[in-house]
N, C-alpha and C positions, 0 to 999 in steps of 0.2 A: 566322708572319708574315715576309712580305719585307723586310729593314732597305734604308732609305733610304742606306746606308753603300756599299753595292753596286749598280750598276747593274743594273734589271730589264728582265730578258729580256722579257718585258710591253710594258714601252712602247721601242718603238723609236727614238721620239726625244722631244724637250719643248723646245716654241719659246717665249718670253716677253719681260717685260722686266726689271728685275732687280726692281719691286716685283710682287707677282701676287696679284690679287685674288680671282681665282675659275679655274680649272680645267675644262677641256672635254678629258672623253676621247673619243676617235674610234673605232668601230667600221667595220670595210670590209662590202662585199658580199661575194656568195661566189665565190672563185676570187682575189680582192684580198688584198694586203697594207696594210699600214700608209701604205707608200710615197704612194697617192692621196694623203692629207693631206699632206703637204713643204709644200704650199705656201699651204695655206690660211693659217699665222699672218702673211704678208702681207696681210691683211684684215682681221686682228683686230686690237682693242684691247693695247696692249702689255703693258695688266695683265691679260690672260685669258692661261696657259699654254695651250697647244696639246698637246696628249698624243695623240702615235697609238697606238691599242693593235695591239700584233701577236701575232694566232693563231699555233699551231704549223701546223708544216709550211709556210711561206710565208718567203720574202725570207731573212733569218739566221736564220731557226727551220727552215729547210729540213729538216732531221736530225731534230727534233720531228715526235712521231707527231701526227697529225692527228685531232680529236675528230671522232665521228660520231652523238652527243646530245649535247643542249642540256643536259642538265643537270650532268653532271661537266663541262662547261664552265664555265655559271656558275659551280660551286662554286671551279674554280681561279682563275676570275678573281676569286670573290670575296675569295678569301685573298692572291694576287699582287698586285691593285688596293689592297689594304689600304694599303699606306704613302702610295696616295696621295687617300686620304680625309681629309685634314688639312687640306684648305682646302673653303669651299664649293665644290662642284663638280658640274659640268653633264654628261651625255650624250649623244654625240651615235649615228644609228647609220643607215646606208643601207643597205634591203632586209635582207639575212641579218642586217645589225648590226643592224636595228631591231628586230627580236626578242629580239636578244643584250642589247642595251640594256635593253629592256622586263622580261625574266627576270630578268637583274642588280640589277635595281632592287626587285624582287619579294622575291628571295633578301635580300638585304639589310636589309628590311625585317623580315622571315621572322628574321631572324638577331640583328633589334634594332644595327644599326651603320648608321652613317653612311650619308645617301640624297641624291639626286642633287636638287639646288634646282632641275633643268628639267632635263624630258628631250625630246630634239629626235630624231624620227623622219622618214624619208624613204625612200619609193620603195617601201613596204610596206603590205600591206593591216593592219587592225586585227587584232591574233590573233584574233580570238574569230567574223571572219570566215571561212567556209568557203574551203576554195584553192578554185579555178577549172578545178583540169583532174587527170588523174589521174597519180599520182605514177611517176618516169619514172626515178628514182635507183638502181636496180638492171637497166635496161636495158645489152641489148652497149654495147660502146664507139662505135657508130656509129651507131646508132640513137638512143645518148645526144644523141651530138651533135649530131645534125640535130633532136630536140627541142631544143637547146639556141638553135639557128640561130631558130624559132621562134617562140621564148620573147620572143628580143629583150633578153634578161636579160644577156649579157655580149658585152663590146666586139668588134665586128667584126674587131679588127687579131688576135684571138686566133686568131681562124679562117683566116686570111688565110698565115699562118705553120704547118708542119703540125711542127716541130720542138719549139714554143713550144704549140704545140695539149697535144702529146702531153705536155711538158713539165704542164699545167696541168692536165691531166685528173682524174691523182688528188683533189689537192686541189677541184675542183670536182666529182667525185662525193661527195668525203665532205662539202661544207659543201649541195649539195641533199639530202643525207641527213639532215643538220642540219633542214633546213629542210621538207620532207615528212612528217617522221617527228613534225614536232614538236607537242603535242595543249595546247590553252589548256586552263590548269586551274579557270578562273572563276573568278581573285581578287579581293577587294575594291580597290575606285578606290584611285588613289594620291593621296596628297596634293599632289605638285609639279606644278604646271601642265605640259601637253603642246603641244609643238609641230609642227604637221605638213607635211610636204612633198611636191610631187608634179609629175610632168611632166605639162605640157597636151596632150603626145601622146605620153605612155605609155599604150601601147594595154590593157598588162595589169593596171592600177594605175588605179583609177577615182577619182573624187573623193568618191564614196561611202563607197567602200573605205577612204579616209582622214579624211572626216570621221568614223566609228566607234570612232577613238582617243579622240574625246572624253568616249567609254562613262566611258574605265578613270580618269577623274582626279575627283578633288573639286573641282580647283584649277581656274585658265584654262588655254582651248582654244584654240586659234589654227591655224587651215588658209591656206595658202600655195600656190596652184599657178604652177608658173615655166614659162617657153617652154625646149621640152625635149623629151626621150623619156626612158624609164627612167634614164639617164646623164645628166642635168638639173643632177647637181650639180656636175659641169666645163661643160655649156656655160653655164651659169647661176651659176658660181661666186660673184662678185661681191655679186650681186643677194642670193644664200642666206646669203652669210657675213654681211653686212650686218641682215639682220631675224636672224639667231641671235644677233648679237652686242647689236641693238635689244632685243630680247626677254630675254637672259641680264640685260642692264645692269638692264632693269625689275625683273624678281623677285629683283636683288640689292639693288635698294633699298627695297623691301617685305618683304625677308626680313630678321628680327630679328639670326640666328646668323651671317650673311654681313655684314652691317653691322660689325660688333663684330671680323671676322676678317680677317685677312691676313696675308703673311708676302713679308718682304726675303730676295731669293733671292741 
């Protein structure tokens, strides 16, 4: 286990206010660091923690090797995330995260520890939905990329740049390897209400696609489409931090263990 005594290389940073009631860890998409979240805890409530989590190989984990299955992922984050399962605490997770989210919460379960009071999913089809096109993670470097131009899946300024292209390559074949490779294992619903997100003109992300999350919970389902494309949650920022933060408040006043819990930071 990671002691709280030490700064983890995990989460890259933690915004709040000195009481904090409940905890949202951040998952990026693939090719992203932690960095997209900086700015979200201006949106949030001062007693929600902001926690961005950061993958290897990315931003100051540069030098970290880069995982290329999901599942020795989960497993380290479920040991690194350990210290900071001591408050109630939420998931958040866009596209590649929303899977990472979903497993993580699975594994945890699986492990009998501490599980996430709402998991908030965005920009991703339901796992247990078929992908859409044929997996493209072991194509040349060029071929990749013009799939990737396609896809619509990652920020245009990436492409725009061929230093910063090349710069991000690795890391965005190994998290679509993450993500192609990755097979639903048909677990049973989860108990924590699900929330879902999606762009009203993400061409590759249906509203189908997303109401399907509601397969996996026993709990409440809640479907959100925002004006957008896949990248919905920077132009639509505002609008998504506001019902996350609508949404978290709720299931912490109906949840028994979160009532009873907090902690002066």
């Amino acid at each position: 286990m990671v002691s709280k005594s030490k700064p983890n290389p995990w989460i890259a940073f933690r915004r709040g206010g000195s009481f904090t009631r409940a905890r949202l860890l951040c998952f990026p998409y693939a090719g992203a660091g932690a960095s997209v979240f900086r700015q979200w805890a201006d949106f949030l409530p001062p007693d929600f923690e902001l926690c961005g989590v950061q993958l290897p190989g990315r931003e100051e984990r540069l030098r970290d090797n880069l995982f290329t299955n999901i599942d020795p992922l989960v497993e380290s984050l479920a040991v690194h995330l350990a210290p900071e399962l001591d408050l109630p605490f939420a998931l958040f997770g866009h596209s590649m995260g929303s899977i990472i989210a979903y497993e993580l919460t699975c594994l945890l379960r699986r492990k009998a520890l501490p599980q996430p009071v709402h998991l908030f999913v965005s920009g991703r089809r339901a796992p247990q939905v078929p992908m859409p096109f044929e997996p493209f993670h072991q194509l040349p470097d060029t071929q990749f990329i013009e799939r990737l131009r396609q896809l619509n899946g990652t920020p245009e300024e990436v492409f725009q740049h061929p230093e910063l292209l090349a710069f991000a390559l690795p890391t965005l074949k190994a998290d679509f390897t993450i993500c192609e490779t990755y097979n639903y294992r048909g677990e049973a619903p989860l108990e924590c209400p699900i929330s879902a997100f999606g762009g009203l003109a993400d061409a590759d992300v249906s509203e189908q696609d997303l109401i399907a999350w509601g397969q996996l919970t026993r709990g409440p389902f809640r479907l959100d489409m925002l004006p957008g494309d896949h990248f919905f949650l920077h132009a639509s920022r505002p609008r998504l931090l506001a019902a996350i933060a609508a949404d978290l408040r709720k299931t912490l006043l109906s949840e028994p263990r979160a009532q009873a819990s907090g902690s002066s930071r």
